[in-house]
MMTF fields as JSON, N, C-alpha, C and O atoms, coordinates in Angstrom:
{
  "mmtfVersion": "1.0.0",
  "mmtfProducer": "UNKNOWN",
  "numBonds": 311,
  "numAtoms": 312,
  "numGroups": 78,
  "numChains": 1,
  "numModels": 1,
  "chainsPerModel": [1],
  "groupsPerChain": [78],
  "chainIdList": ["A"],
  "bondAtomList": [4, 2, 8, 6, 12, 10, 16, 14, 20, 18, 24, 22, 28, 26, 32, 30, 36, 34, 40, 38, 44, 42, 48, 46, 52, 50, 56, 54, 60, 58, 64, 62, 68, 66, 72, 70, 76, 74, 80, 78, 84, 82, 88, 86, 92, 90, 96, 94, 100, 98, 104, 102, 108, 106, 112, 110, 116, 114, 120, 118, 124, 122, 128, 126, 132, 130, 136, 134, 140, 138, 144, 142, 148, 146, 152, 150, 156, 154, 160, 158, 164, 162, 168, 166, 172, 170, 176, 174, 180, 178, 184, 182, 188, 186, 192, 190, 196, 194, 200, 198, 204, 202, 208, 206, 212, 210, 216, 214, 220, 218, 224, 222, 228, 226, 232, 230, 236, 234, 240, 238, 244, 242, 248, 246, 252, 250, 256, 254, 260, 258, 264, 262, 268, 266, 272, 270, 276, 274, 280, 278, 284, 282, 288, 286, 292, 290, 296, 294, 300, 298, 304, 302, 308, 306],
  "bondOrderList": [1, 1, 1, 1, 1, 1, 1, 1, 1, 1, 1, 1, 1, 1, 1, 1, 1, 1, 1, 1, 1, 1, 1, 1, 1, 1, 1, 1, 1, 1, 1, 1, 1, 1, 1, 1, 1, 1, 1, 1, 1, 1, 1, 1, 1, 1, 1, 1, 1, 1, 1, 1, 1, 1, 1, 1, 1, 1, 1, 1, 1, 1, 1, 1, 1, 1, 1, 1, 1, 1, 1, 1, 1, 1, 1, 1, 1],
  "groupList": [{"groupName": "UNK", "atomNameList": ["N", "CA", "C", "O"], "elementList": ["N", "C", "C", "O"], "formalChargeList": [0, 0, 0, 0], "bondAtomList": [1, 0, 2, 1, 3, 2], "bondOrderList": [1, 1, 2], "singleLetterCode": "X", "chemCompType": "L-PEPTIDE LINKING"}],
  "groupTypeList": [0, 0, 0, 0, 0, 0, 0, 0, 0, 0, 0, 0, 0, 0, 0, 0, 0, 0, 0, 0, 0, 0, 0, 0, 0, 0, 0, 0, 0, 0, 0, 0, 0, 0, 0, 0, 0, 0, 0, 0, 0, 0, 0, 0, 0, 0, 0, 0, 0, 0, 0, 0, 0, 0, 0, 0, 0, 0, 0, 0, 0, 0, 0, 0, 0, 0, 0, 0, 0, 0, 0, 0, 0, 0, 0, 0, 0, 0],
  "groupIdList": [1, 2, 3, 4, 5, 6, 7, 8, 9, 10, 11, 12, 13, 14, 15, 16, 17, 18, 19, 20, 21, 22, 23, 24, 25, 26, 27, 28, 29, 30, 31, 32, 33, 34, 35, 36, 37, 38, 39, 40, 41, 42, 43, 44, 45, 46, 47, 48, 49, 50, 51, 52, 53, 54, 55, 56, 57, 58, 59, 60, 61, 62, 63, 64, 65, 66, 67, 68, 69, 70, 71, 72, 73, 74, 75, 76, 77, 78],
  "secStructList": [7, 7, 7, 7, 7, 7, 7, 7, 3, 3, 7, 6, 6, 1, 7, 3, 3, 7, 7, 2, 2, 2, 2, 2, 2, 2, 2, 2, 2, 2, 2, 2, 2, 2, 2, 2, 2, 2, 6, 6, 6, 7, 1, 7, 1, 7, 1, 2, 2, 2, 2, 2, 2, 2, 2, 2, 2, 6, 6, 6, 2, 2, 2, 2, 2, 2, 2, 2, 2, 2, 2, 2, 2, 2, 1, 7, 7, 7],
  "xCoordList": [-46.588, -46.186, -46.7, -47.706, -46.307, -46.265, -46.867, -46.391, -47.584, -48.128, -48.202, -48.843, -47.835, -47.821, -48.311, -48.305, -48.999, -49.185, -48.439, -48.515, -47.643, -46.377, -46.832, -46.864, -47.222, -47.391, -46.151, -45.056, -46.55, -45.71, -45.486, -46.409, -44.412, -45.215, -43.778, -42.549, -44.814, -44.117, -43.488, -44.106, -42.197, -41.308, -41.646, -42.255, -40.935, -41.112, -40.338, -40.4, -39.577, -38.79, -39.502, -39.245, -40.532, -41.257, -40.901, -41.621, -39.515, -39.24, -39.843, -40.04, -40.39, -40.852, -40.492, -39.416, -41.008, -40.436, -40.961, -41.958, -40.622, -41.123, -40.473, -39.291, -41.68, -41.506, -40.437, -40.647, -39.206, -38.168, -38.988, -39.038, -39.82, -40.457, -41.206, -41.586, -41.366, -42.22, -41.33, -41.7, -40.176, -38.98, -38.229, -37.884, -38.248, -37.681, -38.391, -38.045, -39.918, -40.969, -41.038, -41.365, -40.764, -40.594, -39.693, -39.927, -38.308, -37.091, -37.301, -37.01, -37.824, -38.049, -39.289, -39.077, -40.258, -40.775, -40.542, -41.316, -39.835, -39.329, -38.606, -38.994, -37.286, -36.797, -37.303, -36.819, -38.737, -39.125, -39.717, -39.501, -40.696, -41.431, -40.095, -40.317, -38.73, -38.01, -37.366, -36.834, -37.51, -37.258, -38.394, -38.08, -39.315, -40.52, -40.817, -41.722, -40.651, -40.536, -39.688, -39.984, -38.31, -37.229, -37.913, -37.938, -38.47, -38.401, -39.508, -39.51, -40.565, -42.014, -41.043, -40.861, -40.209, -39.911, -40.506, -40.699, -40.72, -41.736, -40.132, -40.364, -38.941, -38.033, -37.275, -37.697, -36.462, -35.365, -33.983, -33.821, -33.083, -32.006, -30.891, -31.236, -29.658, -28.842, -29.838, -30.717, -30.188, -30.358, -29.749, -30.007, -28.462, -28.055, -27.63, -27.334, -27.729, -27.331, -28.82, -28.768, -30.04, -31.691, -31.688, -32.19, -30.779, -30.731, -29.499, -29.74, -28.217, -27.827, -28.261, -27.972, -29.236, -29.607, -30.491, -30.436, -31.597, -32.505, -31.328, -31.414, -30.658, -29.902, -29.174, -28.864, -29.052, -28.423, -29.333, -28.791, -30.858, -31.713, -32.698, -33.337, -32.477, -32.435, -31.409, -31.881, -30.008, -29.377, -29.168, -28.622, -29.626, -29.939, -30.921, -30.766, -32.216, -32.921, -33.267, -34.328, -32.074, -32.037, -30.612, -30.264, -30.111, -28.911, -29.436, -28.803, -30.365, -31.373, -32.113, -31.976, -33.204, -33.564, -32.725, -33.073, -31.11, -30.547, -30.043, -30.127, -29.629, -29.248, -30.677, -30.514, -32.072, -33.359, -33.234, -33.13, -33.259, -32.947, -32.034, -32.595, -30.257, -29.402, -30.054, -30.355, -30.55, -30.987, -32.269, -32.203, -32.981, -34.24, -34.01, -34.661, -32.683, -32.261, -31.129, -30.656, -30.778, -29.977, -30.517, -30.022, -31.559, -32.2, -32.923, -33.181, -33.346, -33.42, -35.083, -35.793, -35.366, -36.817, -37.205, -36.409, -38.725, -39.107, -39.075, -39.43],
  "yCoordList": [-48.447, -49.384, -48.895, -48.192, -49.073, -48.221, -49.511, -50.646, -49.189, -49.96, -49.423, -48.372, -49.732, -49.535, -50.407, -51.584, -49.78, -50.628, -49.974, -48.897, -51.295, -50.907, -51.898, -53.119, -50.534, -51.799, -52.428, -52.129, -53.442, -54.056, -54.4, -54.855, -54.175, -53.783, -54.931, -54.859, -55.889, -56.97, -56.37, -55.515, -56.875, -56.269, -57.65, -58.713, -57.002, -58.367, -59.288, -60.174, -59.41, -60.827, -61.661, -62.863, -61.19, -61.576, -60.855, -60.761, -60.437, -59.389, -58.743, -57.672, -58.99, -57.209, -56.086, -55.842, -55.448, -54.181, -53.224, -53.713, -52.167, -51.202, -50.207, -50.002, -49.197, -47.785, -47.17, -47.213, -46.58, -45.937, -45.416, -46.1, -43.745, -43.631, -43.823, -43.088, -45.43, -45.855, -46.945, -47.635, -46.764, -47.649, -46.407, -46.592, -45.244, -43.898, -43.764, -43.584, -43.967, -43.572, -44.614, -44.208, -45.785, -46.99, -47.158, -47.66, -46.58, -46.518, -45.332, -45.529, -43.95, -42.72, -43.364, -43.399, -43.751, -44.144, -45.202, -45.373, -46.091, -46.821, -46.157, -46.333, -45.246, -44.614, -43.665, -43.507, -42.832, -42.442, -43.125, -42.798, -44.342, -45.176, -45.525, -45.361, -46.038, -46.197, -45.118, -45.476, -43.931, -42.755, -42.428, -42.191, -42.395, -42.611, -43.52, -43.151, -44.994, -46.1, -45.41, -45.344, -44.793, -44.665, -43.854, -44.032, -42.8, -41.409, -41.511, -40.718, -42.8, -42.876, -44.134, -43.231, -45.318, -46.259, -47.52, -48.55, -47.413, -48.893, -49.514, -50.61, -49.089, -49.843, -50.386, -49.767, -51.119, -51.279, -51.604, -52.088, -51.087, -50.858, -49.326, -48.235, -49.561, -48.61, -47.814, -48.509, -46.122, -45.132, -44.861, -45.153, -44.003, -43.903, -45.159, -44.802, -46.272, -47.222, -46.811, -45.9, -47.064, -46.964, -45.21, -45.04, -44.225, -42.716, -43.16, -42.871, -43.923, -44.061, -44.716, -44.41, -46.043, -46.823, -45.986, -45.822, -45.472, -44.485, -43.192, -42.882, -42.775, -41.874, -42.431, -41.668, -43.893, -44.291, -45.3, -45.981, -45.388, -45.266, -44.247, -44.397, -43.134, -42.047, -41.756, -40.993, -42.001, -41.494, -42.079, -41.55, -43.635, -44.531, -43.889, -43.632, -43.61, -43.361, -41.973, -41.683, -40.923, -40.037, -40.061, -39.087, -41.425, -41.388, -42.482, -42.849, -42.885, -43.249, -42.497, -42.586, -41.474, -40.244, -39.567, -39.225, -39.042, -38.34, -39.425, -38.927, -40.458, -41.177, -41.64, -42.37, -41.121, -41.603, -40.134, -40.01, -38.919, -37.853, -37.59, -37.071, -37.943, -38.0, -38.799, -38.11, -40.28, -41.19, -40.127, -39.898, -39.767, -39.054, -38.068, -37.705, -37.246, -36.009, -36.269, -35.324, -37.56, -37.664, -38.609, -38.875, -38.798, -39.672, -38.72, -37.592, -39.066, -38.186, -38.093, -38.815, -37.219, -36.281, -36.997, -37.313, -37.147, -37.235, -36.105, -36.216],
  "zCoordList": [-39.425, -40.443, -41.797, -41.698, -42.882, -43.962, -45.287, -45.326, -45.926, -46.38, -47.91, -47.922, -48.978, -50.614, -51.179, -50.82, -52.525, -53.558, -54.948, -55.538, -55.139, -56.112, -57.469, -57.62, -58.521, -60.173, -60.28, -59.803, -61.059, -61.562, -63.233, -63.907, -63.679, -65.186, -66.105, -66.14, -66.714, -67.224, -68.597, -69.231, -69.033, -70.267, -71.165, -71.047, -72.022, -73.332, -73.172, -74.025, -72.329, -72.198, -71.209, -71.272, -70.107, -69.197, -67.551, -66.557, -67.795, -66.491, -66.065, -66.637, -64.988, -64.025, -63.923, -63.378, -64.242, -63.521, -62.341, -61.811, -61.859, -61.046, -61.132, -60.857, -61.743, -61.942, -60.671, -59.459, -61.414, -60.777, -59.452, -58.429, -59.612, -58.884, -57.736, -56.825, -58.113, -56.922, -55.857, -54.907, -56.419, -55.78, -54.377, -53.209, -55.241, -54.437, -53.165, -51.998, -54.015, -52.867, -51.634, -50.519, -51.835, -50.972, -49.964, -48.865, -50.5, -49.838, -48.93, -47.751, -49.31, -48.193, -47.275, -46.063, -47.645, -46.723, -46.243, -45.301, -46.384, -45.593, -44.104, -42.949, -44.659, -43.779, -42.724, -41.603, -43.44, -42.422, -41.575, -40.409, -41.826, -41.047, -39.612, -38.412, -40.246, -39.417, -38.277, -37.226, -38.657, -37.981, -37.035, -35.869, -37.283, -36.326, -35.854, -35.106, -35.681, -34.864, -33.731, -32.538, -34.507, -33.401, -32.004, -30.787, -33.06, -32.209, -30.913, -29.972, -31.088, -30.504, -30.077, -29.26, -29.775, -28.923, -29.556, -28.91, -30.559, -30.994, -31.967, -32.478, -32.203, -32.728, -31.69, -30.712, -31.315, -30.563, -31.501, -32.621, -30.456, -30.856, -30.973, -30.519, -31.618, -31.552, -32.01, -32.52, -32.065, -32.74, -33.652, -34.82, -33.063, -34.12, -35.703, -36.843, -35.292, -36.706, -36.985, -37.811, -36.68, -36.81, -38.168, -39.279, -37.164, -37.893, -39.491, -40.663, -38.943, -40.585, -41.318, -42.475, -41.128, -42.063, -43.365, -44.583, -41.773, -42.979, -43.658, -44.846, -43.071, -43.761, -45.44, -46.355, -45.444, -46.655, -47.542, -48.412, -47.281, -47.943, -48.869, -49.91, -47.931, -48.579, -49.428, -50.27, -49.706, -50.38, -51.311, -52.279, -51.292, -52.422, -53.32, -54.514, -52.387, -53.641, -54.067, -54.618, -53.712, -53.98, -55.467, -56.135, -55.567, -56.472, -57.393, -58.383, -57.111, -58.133, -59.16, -60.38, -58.258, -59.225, -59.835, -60.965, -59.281, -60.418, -61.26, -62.383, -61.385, -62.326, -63.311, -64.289, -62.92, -63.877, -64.592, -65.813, -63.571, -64.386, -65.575, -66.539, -65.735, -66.342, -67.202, -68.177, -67.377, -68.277, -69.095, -70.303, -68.532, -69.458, -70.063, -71.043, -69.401, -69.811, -71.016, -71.648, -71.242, -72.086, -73.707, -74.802, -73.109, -74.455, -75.511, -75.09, -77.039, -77.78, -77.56, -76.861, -78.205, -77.876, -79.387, -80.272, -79.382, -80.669, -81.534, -82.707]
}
């Protein structure tokens, strides 16, 4: 079981936020935690849905980072 501590970082309107980063990092480990439940018997259920779920959590937050990349890579430099 996978356990994080995720800041939380208040904006000026009073919104939360959470660092892109640590959202990516949440979602892969999420998936792996779930891939190793599978693989050791401590999940039940289909496998394979258990192998695509994590497969499209990963790809979430792999289309997350390039869309934080594109955003940083496109803003002006001081």
């Amino acid at each position: 079981m996978i356990q994080m501590s995720i800041p939380l970082i208040p904006a000026d309107d009073g919104v939360l936020l959470i660092p892109a980063d640590h959202v990516t990092g949440l979602l892969r480990s999420l998936a792996a935690d779930w891939l190793e439940s599978e693989h050791t018997g401590e999940m039940r259920g289909d496998e394979q849905t258990v192998r695509d779920l994590a497969g499209v959590l990963t790809e979430l937050a792999d289309q997350i980072d390039v869309e934080c990349i594109g955003f940083t890579s496109a803003a002006p430099r001081p």
